[in-house]
C-alpha positions in Angstrom: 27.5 -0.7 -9.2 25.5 2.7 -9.0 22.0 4.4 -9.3 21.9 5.1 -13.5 23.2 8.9 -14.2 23.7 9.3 -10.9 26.8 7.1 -9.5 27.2 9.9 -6.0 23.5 9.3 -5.1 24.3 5.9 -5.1 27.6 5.9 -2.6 25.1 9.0 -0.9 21.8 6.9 -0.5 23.2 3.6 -0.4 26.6 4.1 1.7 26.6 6.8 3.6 23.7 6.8 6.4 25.3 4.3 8.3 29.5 4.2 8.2 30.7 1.1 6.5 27.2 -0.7 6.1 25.2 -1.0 3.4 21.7 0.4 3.6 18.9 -1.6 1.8 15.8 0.8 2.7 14.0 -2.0 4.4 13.1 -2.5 7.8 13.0 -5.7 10.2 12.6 -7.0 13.5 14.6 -9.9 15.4 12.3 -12.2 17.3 12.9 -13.1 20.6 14.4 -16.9 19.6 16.6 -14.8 16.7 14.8 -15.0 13.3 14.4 -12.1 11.7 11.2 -10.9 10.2 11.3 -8.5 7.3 8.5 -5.9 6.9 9.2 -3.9 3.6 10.1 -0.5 2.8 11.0 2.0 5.6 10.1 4.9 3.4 6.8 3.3 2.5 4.5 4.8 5.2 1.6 6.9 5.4 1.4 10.0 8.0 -1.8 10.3 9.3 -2.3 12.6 11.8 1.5 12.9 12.3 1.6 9.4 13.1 3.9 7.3 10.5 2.1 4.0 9.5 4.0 1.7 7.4 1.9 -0.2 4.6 3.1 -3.4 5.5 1.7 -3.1 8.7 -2.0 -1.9 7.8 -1.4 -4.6 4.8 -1.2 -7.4 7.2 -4.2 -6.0 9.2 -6.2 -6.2 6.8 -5.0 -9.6 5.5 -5.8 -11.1 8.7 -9.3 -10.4 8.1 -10.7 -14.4 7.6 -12.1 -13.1 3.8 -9.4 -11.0 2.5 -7.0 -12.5 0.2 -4.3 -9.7 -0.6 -4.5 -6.0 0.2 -2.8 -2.8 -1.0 -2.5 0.2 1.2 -1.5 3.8 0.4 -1.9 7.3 1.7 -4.6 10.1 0.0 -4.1 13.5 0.5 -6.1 14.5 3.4 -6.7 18.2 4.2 -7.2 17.7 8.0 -5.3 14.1 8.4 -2.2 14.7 5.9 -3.0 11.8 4.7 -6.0 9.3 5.0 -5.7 5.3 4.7 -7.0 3.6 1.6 -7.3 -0.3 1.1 -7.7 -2.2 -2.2 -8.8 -5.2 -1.2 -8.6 -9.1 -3.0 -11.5 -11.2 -1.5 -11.1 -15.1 -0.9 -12.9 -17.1 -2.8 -16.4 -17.8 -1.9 -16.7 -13.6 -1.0 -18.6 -11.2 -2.6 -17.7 -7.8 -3.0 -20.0 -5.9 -0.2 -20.0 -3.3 1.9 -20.5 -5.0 5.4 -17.3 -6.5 4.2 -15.7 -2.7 3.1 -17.0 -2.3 7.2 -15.7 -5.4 8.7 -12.0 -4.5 7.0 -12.4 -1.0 8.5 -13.0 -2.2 11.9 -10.7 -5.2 12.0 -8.0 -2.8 10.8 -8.9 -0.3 13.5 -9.2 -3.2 16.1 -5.6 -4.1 15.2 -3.9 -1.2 14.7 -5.9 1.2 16.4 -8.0 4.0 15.8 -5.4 6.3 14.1 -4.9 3.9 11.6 -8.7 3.8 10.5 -9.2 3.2 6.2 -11.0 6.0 4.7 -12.1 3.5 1.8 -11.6 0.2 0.8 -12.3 -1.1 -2.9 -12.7 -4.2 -3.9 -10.5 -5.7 -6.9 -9.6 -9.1 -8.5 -5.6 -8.3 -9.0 -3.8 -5.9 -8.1 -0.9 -3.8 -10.3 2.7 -5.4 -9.7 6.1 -6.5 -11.2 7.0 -9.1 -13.0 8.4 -10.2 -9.5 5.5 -9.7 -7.6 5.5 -6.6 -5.7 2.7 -4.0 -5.3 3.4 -1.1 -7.4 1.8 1.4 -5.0 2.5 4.5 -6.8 0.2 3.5 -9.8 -2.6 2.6 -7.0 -1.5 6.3 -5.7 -1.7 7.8 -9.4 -5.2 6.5 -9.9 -6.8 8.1 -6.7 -4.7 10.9 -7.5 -6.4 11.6 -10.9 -2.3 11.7 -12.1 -0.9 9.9 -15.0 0.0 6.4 -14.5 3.7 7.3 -15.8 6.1 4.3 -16.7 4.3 0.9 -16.6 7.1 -1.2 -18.4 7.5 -3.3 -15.1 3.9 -3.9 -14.6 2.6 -7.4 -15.2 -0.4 -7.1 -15.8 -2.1 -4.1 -17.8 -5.4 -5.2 -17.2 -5.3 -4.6 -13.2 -4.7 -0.7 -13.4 -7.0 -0.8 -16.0 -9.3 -2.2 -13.7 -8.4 0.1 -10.0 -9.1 2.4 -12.8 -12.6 1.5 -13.2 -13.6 0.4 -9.3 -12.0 4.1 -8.3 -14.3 6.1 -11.1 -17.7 4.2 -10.1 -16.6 4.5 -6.8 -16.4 8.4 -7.5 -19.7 8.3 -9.4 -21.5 6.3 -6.4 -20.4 9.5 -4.4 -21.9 12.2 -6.5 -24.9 10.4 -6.2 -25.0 10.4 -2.5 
C-alpha cells in the first residue's frame, strides 16, 4: 500500500506522527456512555481570526437551521480575518431562496458557534459538487470563489452542480457591483 509516486510520503504521512498507529486525518470524540462520533477531516478548517474552525462544525450549525437541508463551508481569503466563512446552502423543500433566510443562517450559525465563526455569505444552491461516494468536494466550491480553475473533476458526480455554484457565485458578484 502507498500514496502513488510517492511510497515515503505514505510511511511519512500515514505512519509516522504517531509511533506504531495508523493516522487516518480524521478527528472524533468519545461520548460520555462510549460511542464515538466522527467529525471529518482534521485538516479541513478555516482560520479566522487565528481561530481554527473545522467545516464540519460550522456544517452542522448551519444544518440545524429548521430550513436548511445540506451545507458546504469553506474559508475565503480575507485581508483582515485570514480567512472569512462562506456557506452554500441546500434549502428543504417548501423554502425559497431569500435573504432573511441568507440572515437567519448567519445568525443561527453565530448563535451556535459564536461570533468568530460569523458567514461572510451564504448562497443558495440545489446540489452541491461531490464524489461518486458522496462527499463535498470543497476545493472546487474553494476554486470557484477563488476565480481559479476547477482542476481535476473525474471524481465529481455531477457536472451540472459546479456548473451551477458557478453561476449563483457570478450573479452573486454582479448583484455586488450594483450595490
Amino acid at each position: 500500500m502507498g500514496l502513488y509516486g510517492d511510497p515515503e510520503r505514505y510511511k511519512e504521512v500515514y505512519w509516522s506522527r504517531f509511533q506504531g498507529t495508523y493516522y487516518t486525518g480524521d478527528y472524533a470524540m468519545k461520548d460520555e456512555e462510549g460511542y464515538f462520533w466522527l467529525f471529518g477531516r482534521a485538516d479541513e478548517v478555516i482560520k479566522v481570526a487565528g481561530h481554527r474552525l473545522g467545516t464540519a462544525e460550522i456544517e452542522s450549525s448551519a444544518v440545524s437551521a429548521p430550513f436548511v437541508a445540506e451545507a458546504a463551508v469553506i474559508g475565503k481569503p480575507d485581508p483582515i480575518k485570514g480567512e472569512a466563512i462562506v456557506v452554500f446552502a441546500i434549502l428543504k423543500e417548501g423554502y425559497k431562496p431569500e435573504d432573511n433566510l441568507k440572515k437567519e443562517i448567519i445568525k443561527h450559525v453565530r448563535e451556535q458557534i459564536g461570533p468568530i465563526a460569523t458567514p461572510e455569505g451564504v448562497h443558495f444552491v440545489a446540489k452541491l459538487p461531490k464524489t461518486r461516494s458522496g462527499k463535498i468536494m470543497r476545493r472546487l466550491l474553494k476554486a470557484v470563489i477563488m476565480d481559479k480553475p476547477i482542476g481535476d473533476i473525474t471524481t465529481l458526480e455531477d457536472e451540472a452542480s459546479i456548473e451551477e455554484v458557478k453561476t449563483v457565485y457570478e450573479e452573486f458578484k454582479q448583484m455586488m457591483k450594483e450595490v
